[in-house]
N, C-alpha and C positions, 0 to 999 in steps of 0.2 A: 527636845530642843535644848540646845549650853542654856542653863539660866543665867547665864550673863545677858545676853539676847532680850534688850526690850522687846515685849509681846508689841506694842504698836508697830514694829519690823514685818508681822506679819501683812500686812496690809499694804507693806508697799514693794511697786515692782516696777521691775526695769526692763530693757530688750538693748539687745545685741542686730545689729543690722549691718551688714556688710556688703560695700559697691562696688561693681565690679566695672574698671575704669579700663577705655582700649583707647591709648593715644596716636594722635593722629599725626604729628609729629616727634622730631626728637626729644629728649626732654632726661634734663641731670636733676634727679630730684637725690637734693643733701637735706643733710637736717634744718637746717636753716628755711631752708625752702618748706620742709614738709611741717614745720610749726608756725609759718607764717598763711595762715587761708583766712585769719578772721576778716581782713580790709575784705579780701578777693568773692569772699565768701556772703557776708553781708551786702555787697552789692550785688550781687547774683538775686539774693533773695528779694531786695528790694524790686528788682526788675519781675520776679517773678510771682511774687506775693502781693506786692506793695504792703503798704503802713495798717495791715488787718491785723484781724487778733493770731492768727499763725502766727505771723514775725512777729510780734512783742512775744508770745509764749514761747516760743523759741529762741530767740536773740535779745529782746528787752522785758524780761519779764518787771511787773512793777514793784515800788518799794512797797514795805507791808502797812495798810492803815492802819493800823494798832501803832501807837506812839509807844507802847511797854518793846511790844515784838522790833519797831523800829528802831528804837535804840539798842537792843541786843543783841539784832540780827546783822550781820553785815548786807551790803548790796548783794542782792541775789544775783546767779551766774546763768545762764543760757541753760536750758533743759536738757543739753544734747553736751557728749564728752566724748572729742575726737581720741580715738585709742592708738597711737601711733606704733609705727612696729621699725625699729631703727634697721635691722635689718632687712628692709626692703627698699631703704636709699642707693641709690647707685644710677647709674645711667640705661634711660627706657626709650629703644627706636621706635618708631612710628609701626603701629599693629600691637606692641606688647601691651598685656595687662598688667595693671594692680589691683590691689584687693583694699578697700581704706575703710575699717570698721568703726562706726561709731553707736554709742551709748546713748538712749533714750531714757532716759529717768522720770520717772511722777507724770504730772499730766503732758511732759511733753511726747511721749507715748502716741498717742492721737493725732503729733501732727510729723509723722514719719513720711507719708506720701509727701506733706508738704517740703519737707526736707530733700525727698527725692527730687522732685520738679527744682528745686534749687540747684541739685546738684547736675540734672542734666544740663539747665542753661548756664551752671560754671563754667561745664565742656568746652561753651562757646568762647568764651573769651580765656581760658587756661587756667590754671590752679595757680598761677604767681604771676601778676605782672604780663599778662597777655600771653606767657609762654606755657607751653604743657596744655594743650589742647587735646581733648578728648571727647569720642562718646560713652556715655552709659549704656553699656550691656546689660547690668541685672542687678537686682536689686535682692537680696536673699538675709531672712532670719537665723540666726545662728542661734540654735538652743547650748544650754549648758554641759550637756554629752557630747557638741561637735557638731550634730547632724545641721545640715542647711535645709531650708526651706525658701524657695524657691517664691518671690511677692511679684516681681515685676519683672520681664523678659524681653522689654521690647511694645511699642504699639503704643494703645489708648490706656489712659492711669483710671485703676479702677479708684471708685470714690471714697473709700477709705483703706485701708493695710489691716488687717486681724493677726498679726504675728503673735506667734506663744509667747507668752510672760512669763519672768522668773519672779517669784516672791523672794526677797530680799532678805528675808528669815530663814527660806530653804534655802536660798543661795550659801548664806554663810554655815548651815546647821552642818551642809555636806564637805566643807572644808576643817581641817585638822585645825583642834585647838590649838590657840597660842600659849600652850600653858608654863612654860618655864623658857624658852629660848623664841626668838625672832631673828631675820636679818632682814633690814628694809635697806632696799636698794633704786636708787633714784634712775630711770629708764630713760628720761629728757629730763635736761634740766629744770628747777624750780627756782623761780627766780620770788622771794619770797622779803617782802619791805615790812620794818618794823621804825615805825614812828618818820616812815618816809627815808630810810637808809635799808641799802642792802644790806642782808644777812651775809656776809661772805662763805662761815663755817660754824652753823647752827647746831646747837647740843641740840637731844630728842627731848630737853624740858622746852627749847625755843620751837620744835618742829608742833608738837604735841599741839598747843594750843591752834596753829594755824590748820591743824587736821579736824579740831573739835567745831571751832567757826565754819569752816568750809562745808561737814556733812549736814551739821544743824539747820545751815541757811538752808542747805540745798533740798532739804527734807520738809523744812514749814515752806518755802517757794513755791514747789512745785508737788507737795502731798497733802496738799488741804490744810496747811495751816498746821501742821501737826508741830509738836514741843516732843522731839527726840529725848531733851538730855533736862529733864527740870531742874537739876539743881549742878552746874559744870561744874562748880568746886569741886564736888565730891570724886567726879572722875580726873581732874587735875590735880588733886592731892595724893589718887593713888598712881596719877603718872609721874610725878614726883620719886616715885620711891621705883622705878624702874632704874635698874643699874646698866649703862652701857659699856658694853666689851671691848669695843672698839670702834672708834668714828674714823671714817676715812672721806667724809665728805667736803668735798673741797669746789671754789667758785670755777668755772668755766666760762670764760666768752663764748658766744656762739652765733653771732650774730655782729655787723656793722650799721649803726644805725649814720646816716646823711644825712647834714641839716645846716641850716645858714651858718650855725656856730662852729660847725666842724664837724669828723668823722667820729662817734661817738662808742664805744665798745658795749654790747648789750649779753649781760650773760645769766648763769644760772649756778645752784648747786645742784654735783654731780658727786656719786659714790655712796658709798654703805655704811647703813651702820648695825653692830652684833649686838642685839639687848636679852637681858634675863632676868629673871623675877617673878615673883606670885604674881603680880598687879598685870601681868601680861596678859593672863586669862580673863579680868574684868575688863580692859579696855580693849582687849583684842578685835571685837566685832567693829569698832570704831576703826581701829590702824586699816582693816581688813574695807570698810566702806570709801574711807580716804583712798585706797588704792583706788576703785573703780570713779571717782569723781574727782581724784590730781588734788596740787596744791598752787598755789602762787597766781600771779600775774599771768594771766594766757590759758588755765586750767581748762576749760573748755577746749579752746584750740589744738590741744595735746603737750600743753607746759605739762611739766609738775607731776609726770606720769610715776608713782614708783609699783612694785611687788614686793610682797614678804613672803619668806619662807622661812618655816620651824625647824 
């Protein structure tokens, strides 16, 4: 294993789960639309969970009672990280599938069926605003090789999901180090507030930190309280010293927000940036976890999605 690679990584795992949606009507899914489900989505679950312990471990997990962890930690995010694929936006006639994968992280793992049943009575009222109505066909595990695995088809919902686990240490052990070049590239935008103002065009020493808070929470939330990074200086001093090649990330609107005051523009940073450096190889396994858990405002929902490649 990289000994960059905290060993505590051994121990924690994620799943890939992917639904397979057949709408029943017409239905223009844009990006705008495919990153707005958290309203549509949360009220689904309410109807179908109600206020049990699935819906907080899924949607409101709690803040941490430790007053240390409390103040270090920022608010913890939803267990679940909708993986968007922009390339699947376009206009969907009544019969066509989509495929809409999403990420189980830490103990939200367990409550995948409970997710499922969410997502069959979304069907009923639509993915956005009553429009985009659908049933769920299937419910399939996607391993790390590609293969599917086949949970749910239709019928009665077995009482719990056993899909394959990836550990989060083999995940990262089998992908190519980051040891001298990276390019991270933002997939939807991140819409990413520092002291309550938009970032418009964030250097990777302003991104860095909001990648190091993001995996941290997500890691002591939802994996037992576990302390990822004990001492963040240390990995922020040597993200300091990464040199960027070239930024080309820049803000994008994407969205119209409506409200008494007016039509309000809501957007994100979009585009690339080229880094190189020794220090790429130490914090690498970090940029590499931020990818599967996003950045910003809406992270869960499929904000803030980016990938790197060396």
């Amino acid at each position: 294993m990289n000994p960059a690679i905290p060993d505590i990584l051994t121990s924690l795992d994620f799943v890939l789960i992917e639904f397979t949606l057949e709408f029943q009507e017409p239905f223009d899914l844009d990006e705008a639309r495919m990153l707005r489900l958290r309203r549509d989505l949360r009220s689904a679950a309410l109807l179908t969970l109600g206020e049990d312990e699935s819906f907080s471990a899924l949607f409101d997990p709690p803040l941490a009672e430790d007053p240390v962890a409390l103040k270090r930690y920022q608010r913890p995010g939803p267990s679940f990280v909708l993986r968007p694929d922009p390339r699947r936006c376009g206009y969907y006639d009544s019969g066509d599938c989509l495929q809409m994968t999403v990420l189980f992280w830490g103990r939200g793992i367990q409550f995948i069926r409970h997710f499922a049943q969410t997502m069959q009575t979304l069907g009923k009222s639509g993915l956005n605003r009553g429009e985009g109505c659908y049933d769920l066909l299937q419910v399939d595990a996607r391993e790390l090789s590609g293969n599917a695995i086949c949970l749910w088809s239709g019928g009665g919902w077995p009482e719990r999901f056993a899909p394959p686990v990836a550990s989060v240490a083999w995940w990262l052990d089998s992908l190519a180090v980051l040891d001298s070049r990276a390019v991270l590239e933002f997939v939807t935008p991140a819409r990413l507030l520092s002291a309550g103002r938009p970032l418009f065009r964030p250097t990777f020493a302003n991104l860095f930190p909001f990648i190091l808070r993001r995996v941290s929470s997500m890691v002591h939330a939802h994996c037992g309280g576990a302390d990822i990074v004990p001492d963040p200086r240390v990995l922020q001093e040597i993200a300091q010293g990464v040199e960027v090649l070239s930024n080309d990330l820049l803000w994008r609107d994407w969205r119209t927000l409506e409200s008494e005051k007016g039509a309000q523009e809501i957007g994100g940073v979009s585009g690339r940036l080229e880094l190189c450096g020794a220090g790429l190889a130490e914090i690498g396994w970090l940029l590499r976890l931020g990818s599967l858990l996003h950045l910003g405002k809406g992270a869960a929902y499929g904000a803030g999605c980016y990938r790197l490649d060396s």
